[in-house]
N, C-alpha and C positions, 0 to 999 in steps of 0.2 A: 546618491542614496545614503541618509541616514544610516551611522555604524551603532546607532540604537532602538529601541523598543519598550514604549511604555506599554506595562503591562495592560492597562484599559485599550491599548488598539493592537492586544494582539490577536491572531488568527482567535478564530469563535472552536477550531476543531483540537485547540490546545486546550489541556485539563490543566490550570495553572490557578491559584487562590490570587483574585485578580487587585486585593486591594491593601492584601499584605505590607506589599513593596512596592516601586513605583518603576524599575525598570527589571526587566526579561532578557536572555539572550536572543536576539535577531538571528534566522537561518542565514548562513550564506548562500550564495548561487551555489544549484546543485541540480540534480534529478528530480526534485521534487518540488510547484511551485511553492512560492511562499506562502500560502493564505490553505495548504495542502501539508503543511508540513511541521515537525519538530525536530529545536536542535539536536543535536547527540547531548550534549552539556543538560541539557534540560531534562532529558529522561535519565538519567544518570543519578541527577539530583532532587529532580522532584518527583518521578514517575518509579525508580527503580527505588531510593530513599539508599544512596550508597554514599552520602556525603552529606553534607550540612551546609556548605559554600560552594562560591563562584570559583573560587580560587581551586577549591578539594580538587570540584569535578572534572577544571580545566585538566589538571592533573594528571588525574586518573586516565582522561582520554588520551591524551598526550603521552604516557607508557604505552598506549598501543595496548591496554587492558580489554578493551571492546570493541567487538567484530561486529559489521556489519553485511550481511549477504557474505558472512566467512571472508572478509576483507577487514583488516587491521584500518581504522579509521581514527588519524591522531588531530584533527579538527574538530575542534567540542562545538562545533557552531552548523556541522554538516548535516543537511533537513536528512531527515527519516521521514518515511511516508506510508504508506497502504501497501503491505503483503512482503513488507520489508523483514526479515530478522535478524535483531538484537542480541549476541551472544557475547558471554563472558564467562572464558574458559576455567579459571581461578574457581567458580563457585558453580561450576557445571549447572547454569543458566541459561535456556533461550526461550527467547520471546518475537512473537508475530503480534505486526500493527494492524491493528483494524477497526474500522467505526463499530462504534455502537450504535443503542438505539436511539440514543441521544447529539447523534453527529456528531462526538468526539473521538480523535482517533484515541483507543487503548491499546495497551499490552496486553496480550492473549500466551499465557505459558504454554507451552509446547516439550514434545520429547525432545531425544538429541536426535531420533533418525530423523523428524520431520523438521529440523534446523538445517536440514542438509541440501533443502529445495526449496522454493520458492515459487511463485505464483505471478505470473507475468501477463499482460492484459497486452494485444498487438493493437495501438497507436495508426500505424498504417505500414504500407509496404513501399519500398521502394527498386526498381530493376537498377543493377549496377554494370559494368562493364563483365564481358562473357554472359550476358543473361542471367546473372546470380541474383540471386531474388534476399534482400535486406529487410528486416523484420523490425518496425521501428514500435520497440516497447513502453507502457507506461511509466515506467522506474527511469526514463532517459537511455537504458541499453539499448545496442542493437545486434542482431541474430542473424546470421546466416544462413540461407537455406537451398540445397539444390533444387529440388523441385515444388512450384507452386500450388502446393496442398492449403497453405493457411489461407484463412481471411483476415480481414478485420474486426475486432470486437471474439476474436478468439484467444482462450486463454492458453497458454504454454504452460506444463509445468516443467521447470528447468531445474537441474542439478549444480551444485556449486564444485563440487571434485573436479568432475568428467565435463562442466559446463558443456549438457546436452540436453536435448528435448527429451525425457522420460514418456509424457503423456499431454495430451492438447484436449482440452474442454468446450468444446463448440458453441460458439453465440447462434443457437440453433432452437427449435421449439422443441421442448423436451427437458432442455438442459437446467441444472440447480445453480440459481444464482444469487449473490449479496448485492444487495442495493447500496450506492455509494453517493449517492446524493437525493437532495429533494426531500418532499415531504416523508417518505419511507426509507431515507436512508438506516441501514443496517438493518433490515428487512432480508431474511432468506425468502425467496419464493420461486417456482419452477415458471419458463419462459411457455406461456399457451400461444402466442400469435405474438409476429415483429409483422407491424405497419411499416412498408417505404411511402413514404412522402413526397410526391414528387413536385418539389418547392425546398426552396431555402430551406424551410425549416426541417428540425431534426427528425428521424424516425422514429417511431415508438415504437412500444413493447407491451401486450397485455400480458401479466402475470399474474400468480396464485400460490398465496401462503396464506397466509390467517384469514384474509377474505384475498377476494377480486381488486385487481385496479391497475392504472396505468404508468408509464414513467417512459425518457426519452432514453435513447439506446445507450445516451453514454454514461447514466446510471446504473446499468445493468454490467455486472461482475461476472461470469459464470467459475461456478467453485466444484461441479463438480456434473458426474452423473445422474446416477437416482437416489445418491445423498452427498453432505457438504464431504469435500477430498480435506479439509482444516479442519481443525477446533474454532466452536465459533462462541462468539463473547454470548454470557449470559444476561437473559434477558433483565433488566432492574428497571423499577418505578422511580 
């Protein structure tokens, strides 16, 4: 794999002025694929505007200046992705990633208490040795749990101090969710009916926000109860 990246074939969900310059920093392997992700070095530099160079921001990541999920992150090349936060304790700053309306992921400011948790989407589950039931999350984490409460397509809110499940947002009908791909991605709209499919193909979800419509289950996000538990990016034309 290429240790580079022209800025014309980077990710479509990075906000980067595309004809500038002619190469980008490339994610490395990480939690977050690549075509889903930004470097730290990038938002740092182009997203946060805290440096002017390659060089600055390697830098600055490199002192161990910026937390990620309250984790010290000294590789400027490390993808950041969806419901991730961005903190930097020097200028009492945090920030949550999330799409827009426009499928790009943004920075969304936030308080400090709500830097302090994060928003976890369970992937799938896996049974390990003594019956302990593994919580296999979308950030690459995984979750231990004694007893088998969770599903799939349900959201954890988890804490960074006490890394514990606070509160669980059910992929359930009822539930307030962000749309994270597709024609409506960064769409909030409340979950009316999940279609099982019984076929290959994915199930669906009819939801309701600004009109009616449909999207495959693993678009759907849920953020909350009977409103968004974030701040959510404002809407722009």
């Amino acid at each position: 794999m290429s240790k580079h990246l022209k800025r014309l074939a980077a990710p479509r969900v990075i906000r980067v002025p595309r004809k500038e310059r002619v190469l980008t920093i490339r994610v490395a392997p990480g939690p977050h694929p690549f075509e889903q992700a930004i470097p730290l070095g990038l938002i740092v530099r182009e997203y946060l505007s805290l440096c002017d160079t390659y060089k600055e921001a390697r830098k600055i990541v490199s002192n161990g200046e910026i937390l990620v999920d309250g984790v010290k992150q000294k590789n400027f090349k490390f993808p950041c992705g969806l419901m991730d936060i961005i903190s930097i304790p020097k200028m009492r700053k945090d920030v949550r990633i999330l799409y827009d309306r426009n499928g790009k992921l943004t920075l969304i400011p936030i308080s400090e208490s709500d830097a302090e948790w994060k928003l976890c989407r369970i992937q799938n589950k896996t049974i390990l040795k003594g019956k302990k039931i593994q919580l296999n999350l979308h950030d690459g984490k995984n979750k231990l749990v004694e007893k088998d409460e969770y599903k799939t397509g349900d959201v954890l809110k988890i804490s960074f101090k006490k890394n514990k499940i606070d509160d669980v947002y059910k992929f359930e009908t009822g539930t307030i969710s962000m749309i994270i791909g597709g024609m409506h991605v960064g769409e909030i709209a409340s979950i009316e009916e999940i279609q099982i499919v019984a076929s290959s193909k994915p199930n669906l979800v009819n939801l309701k926000g600004e009109k009616e419509f449909s999207t495959i289950a693993e678009y759907v996000f849920p953020i909350g109860r009977n409103k968004p538990a974030i701040t959510i990016p404002e809407v722009t034309m």
